[in-house]
Every structure is written in C-alpha cells, then in structure tokens.
N, C-alpha and C positions, 0 to 999 in steps of 0.2 A: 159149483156149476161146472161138469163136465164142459169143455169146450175145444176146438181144433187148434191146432198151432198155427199161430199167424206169423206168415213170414210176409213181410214186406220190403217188394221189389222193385228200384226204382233207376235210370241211369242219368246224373245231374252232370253239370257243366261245373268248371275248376269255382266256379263263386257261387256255386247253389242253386243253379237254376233250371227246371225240368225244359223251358225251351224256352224260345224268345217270342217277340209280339207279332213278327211277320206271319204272311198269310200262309203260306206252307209249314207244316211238322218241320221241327227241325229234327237231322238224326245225329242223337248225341252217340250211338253205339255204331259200331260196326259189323260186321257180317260174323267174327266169331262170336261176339257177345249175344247179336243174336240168337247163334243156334246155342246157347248158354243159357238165355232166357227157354228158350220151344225145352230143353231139357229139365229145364225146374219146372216146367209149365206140365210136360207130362207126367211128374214125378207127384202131381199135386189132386188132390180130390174135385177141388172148386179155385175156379177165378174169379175175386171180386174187382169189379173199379165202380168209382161213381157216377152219377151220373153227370157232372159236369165231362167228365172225360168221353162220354157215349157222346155227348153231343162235339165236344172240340177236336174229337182226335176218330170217331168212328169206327172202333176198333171193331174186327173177328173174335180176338181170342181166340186164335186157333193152337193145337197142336199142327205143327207144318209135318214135320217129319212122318212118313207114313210106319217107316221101322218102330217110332217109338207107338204110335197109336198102336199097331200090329201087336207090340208089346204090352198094353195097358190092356187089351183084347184077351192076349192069350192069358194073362193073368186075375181075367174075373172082372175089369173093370169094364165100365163103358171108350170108348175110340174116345170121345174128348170128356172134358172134366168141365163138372157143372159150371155154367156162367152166373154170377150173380152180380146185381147193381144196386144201389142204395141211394133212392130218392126222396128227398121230406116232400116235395110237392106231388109228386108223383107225374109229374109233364114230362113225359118220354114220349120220343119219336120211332113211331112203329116202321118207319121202313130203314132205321138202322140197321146195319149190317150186324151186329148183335142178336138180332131175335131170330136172323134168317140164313144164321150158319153154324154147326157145331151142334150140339146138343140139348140136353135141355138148362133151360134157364131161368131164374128166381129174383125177383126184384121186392126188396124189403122198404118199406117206406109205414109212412103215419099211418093212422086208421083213416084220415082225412084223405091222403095223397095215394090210399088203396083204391077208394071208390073213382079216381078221376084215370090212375094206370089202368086198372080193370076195363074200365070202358073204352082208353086207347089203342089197347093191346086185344082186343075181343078178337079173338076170330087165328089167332095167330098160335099156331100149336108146340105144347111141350112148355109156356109159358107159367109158372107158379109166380100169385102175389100173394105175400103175407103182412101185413100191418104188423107194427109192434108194440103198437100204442099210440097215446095221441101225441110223441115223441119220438124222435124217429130214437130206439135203445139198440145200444151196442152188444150188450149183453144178451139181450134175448135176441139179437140175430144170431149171436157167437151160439147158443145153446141148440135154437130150433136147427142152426146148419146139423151140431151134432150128433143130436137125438131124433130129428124126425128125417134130416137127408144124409146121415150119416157119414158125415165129411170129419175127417181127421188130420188133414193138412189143409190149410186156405192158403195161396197165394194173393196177395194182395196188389196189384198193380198202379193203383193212384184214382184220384190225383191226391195235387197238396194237401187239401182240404181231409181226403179220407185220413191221409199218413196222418198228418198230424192229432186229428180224432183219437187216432188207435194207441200213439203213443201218449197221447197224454190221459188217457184212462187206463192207461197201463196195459193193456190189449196186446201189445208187438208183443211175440217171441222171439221173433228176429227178424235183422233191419240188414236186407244185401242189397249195395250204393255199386253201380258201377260210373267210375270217374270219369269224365271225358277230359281230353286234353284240349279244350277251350273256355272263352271265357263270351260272357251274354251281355252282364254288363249295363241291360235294359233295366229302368227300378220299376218299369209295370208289367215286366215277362213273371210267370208263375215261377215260384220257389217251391223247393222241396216240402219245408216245412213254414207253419206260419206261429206269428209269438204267441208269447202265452202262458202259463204255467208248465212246469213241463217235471214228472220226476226227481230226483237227486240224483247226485251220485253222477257216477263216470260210466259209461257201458263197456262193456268186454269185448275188446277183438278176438276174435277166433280163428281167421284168413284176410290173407291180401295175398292175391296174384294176377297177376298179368292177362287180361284178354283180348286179344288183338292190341289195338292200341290205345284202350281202357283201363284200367285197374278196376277188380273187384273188389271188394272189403263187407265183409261183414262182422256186424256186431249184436251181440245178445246183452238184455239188461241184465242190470246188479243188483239195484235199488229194490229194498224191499218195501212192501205197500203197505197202506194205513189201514185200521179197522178190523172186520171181519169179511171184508171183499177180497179176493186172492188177489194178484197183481201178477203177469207173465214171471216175473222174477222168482216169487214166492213158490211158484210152480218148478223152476230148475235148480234153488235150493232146496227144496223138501225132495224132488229127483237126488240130491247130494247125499242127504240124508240117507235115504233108502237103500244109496250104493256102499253109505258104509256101512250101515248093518249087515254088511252079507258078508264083513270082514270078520265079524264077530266072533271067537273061539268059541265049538256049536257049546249047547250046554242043554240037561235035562231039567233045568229046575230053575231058568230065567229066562227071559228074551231075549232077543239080539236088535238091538239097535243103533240105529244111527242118530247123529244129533249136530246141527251147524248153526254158531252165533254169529249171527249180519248187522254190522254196524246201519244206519238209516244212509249212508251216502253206499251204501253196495260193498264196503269193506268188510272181507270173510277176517273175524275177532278170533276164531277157535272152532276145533271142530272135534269131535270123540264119540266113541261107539261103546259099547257092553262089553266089558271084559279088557277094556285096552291095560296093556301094559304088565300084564301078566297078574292083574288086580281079578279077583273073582269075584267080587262083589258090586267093583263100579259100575254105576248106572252113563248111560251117554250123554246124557243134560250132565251129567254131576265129572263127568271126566272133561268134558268141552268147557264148560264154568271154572272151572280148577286153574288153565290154563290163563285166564284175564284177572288183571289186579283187580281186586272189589273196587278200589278208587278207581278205575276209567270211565271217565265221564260219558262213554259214548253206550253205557251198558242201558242206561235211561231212555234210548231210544231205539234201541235195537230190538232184534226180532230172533225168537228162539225156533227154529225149526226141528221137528224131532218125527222118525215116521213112526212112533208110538208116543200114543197120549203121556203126557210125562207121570209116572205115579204120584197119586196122592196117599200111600201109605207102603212102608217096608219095614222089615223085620232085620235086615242085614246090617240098616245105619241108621244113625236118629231122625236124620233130617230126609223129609221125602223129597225128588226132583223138584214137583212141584214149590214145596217150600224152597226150594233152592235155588230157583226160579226169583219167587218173590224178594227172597230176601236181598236178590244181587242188582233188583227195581227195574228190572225188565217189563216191559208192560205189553207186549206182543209174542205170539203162537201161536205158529201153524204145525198141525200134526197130518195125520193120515189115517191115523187107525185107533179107536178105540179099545184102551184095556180090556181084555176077553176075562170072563170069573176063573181064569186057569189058575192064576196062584193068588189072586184077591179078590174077595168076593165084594158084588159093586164097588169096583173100583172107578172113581171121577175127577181124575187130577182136572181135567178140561174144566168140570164145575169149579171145585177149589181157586182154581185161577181167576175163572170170569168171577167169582165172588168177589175177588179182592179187588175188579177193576182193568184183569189182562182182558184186553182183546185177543179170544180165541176163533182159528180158522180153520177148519178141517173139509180135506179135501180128500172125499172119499174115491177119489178115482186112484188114488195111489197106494189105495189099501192094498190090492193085492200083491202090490211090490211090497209093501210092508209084511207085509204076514209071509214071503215068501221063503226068507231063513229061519222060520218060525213052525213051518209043515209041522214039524213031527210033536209040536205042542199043541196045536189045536188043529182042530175040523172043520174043514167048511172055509 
C-alpha cells in the first residue's frame, strides 16, 4: 500500500503533557518554534489533526509566512496544504475556522459519520468527505490521501488520541517532540500519548537542537512489523536495502543487491549486498546471514529485508538465498522487486518462502529504487 510519510508534530510539557485543563491554550512553544512548525507546515502536502482538536483548540492551519506560500506557488503547489480531520462520528462544527481558511479540506470518518458531516458541512466550499468504512481505517485514509489526493508528506498535528492511533499501528514515520521547559502536572490535562500496546524496540534519534527555549528531538522507528502489513519501519529498512545495492561492483551476469537483518526490538543484526568483499558470487541475504552466529536466538524473530526477492534457485552455490533464509528460521520478508526471467526462468523465492510459513511483504513502491543499479539488465 503506497502511502505518504507521516511525520507527527507535536510540542509537550517536561512530564508529557500537550496542555493543561485551564480555559485558555496554553503555549508550550515559543515564537521560534513557531515559525519552525509554519516551516514544516509548508514543506508538507496535507495537515491532519482530529477532530477533538477542531473542537478544543479551533485551529487555521495555516501557512503564516507569505514567502514560504509564494514558494509552494512558484513551485507547482497550491499557497496552503490540504487540511484534513478525522472523525468517527462525524459532529463537526461548520463555523470552525478550519473550513473557512486556507485551502481545500477533507474530513475522513465512518460511512455512518459521512452521511451526518455531509449534512453539517453542506453548502461550505472546497469541503471533501470520504467514509472509510463502517470503521473509521487508518490505512485506507493513508492510501486514498496517496493515490486519489496525491499527497506524499502528511503532517500530522494531534491530538493525543490521533498520535497515539498512528503509532500503535505502525503508521508514524516520524515523531518531531518539541520540549518545553515546564511542567503541567494536572492527571486530567491531555498527554501526548495514551497506554496501550505500542511497538517494540527502542526508536532512533536522528536530531536534538535547540529552538528558542525548547528543544526539538526527533525520532524515526526501528521496530520491525508483524505479518504481511508493512510497518513505517519496514519501509526505512527495505530504503537501507535499496542504498546498498547501488554499492554493488556493476556486473553483467548478476544483480545488485541489497539486503538488512532486524532483530524484532529494531536492532540492525547484519547487513550485505552482491558482490561484497571481493566475492563474485555472493548473494546479499547470503553475505548479511554469514555475518550472525546460526545460534542467535534473536534470528527466530527477525525480519529479513532484501530489495530483490531472495532467489529460489542458483547455479553459483548449492544453497539458494531463500533456502538460506529458511534454514537460519527466520520467518519474516520484506522485498521490493520481483525476480525478472533475466537469468531464471520463473523465478519465486517469495513463493518458496510463504510455502514453508515466512510471512512475505513486498512493497512495490520501492521497486524502482531496486531495479535502479540493475538498468542495464533489464527493461522497463
């Protein structure tokens, strides 16, 4: 499922808390952080928040900056980035300053909570509602923003309630927290996030600096995901994958790929591409494998990412990736790209695998970063 990158933007108090219970906003940022947010906010396709937040906090959503709009203009886009809101009921208030500033805007809810927004919002222009089902789905909102509005970054701005949705279905791509230097303190003011199941693993920092007199921090997940659903994660390791394949030495008579083994808490086990090490026959599942004792317990639960389907038959070594796969009891893979009949005719390590019980994931959007050290082997 093609889908946008979700960045989720939020600024909390030193104990977790987006504001407290008093009658006015409180403001956790400051005037640089501010124009820190208007700057990701321009940078971004669509604004979602939910609609608890339309009602408690009444936002615009705007892009403030006239420079940066001027800039989203000259560059082909619309002056402000789609608004969207997310309601199961569908009881929105049509004279929110949401419907009546900025651009156009899309409110995703039930099939139930479509027919009662429709009738609230009648009359009010530039307004899109789509149902999702008789549930309000995460995924088929992630998909239609993609493919029918064409959005490839979301910003995500709250509330608790949405954050915590996105991250526990795996959804975030990334999570930017700006700190405030107080504390709230209230146990009935709204929290960032609320309990629950949530992931494994540790997340990655990538940045911490200083915004006025905030700290930014963001962090991208590790954790790889269960099944054949992708997980945010499984998408920035098969991206890993696909980077080492372009490290490849070229070659007229193999592929180039890449290949990265993830522990189930988000720990990178090994990692290896086509050709490493001055071997001309190594495969990248079979040089990344090579690297992990067969005894490490944590291979039973790990996830093998590769941006080509692992072969299920070769001529160079006895043992095919796929078998090599199996045999080290890995039970998870995510690829990108289907073996082409270029040097094996139906070739289906993917099948081979899902035979024996892997849960296989292939995420045809990163085919053509796969196939891209690959041009002068095939067409198309």
């Amino acid at each position: 499922m093609p889908r946008p990158y979700v960045l989720l933007s939020a600024a909390v108090s030193l104990d977790g808390f987006l504001d407290d219970t008093g009658p006015e906003r409180l403001l956790l940022s400051g005037p640089a952080d501010f124009d820190r947010v208007d700057e990701v906010r321009a940078s971004s396709d669509a604004i979602l928040v939910g609609a608890g937040t339309l009602r408690t906090d009444n936002p615009r959503l705007l892009v403030n900056s006239a420079e940066r709009r001027a800039a989203r203009v000259a560059g082909g886009r619309p002056e402000y980035p789609l608004k969207v809101t997310v309601s199961g009921s569908g009881e929105l208030d049509p004279g929110a300053q949401f419907w009546h500033t900025g651009g156009e805007k899309i409110v995703y809810t039930t099939d139930e909570g479509a027919l009662r927004a429709s009738a609230l919002l009648k009359g009010i222009v530039g307004v899109d509602v789509v149902p999702t089902g008789p549930g309000l789905d995460w995924r088929v909102l992630l998909e239609h923003l993609h493919d029918v509005r064409g959005v490839r970054r979301l910003m995500v701005e709250g509330g608790g309630k949405v954050h915590t949705q996105l991250v526990r279905e795996e959804l975030a791509d990334e999570l930017q927290l700006a700190v405030a230097p107080l504390f709230v303190g209230q146990p009935d003011a709204p929290r960032l996030f609320g309990t629950g199941e949530y992931p494994l693993g540790r997340m990655r920092l990538v940045e911490t600096r200083p915004v006025g007199d905030v700290v930014l921090i963001r962090y991208v997940p590790t954790a790889p995901g269960t099944g054949s659903l992708a997980s945010a994660a499984d998408r920035r390791w098969l991206e890993l994958a696909c980077e080492l394949a372009e490290l490849c030495p070229p070659s007229k008579t193999a592929f180039s790929v890449g290949a990265v083994v993830v522990a189930a808490d988000g720990t990178e086990l090994a990692r290896g591409h086509s050709r490493e090490g001055g071997d001309p026959v190594v495969h990248a599942e079979e040089a990344a494998l090579a690297k992990i004792g067969p005894a490490d317990p944590r291979l039973a639960a790990a996830t093998v990412y590769s941006s080509l389907e692992p072969c299920a038959h070769r001529a160079s070594r006895p043992a095919p990736c796929a078998r090599l796969i199996l045999d080290a009891g890995v039970r998870r893979v995510v690829t990108a790209w289907r073996e082409p009949d270029t040097f094996v005719r139906d070739a289906d390590g993917n099948g081979l695998l899902a035979a024996a019980g892997v849960q296989v994931a292939v995420l045809p959007e990163y085919a053509d970063r796969a196939k891209a050290p690959n041009r002068h082997l095939v067409a198309g």
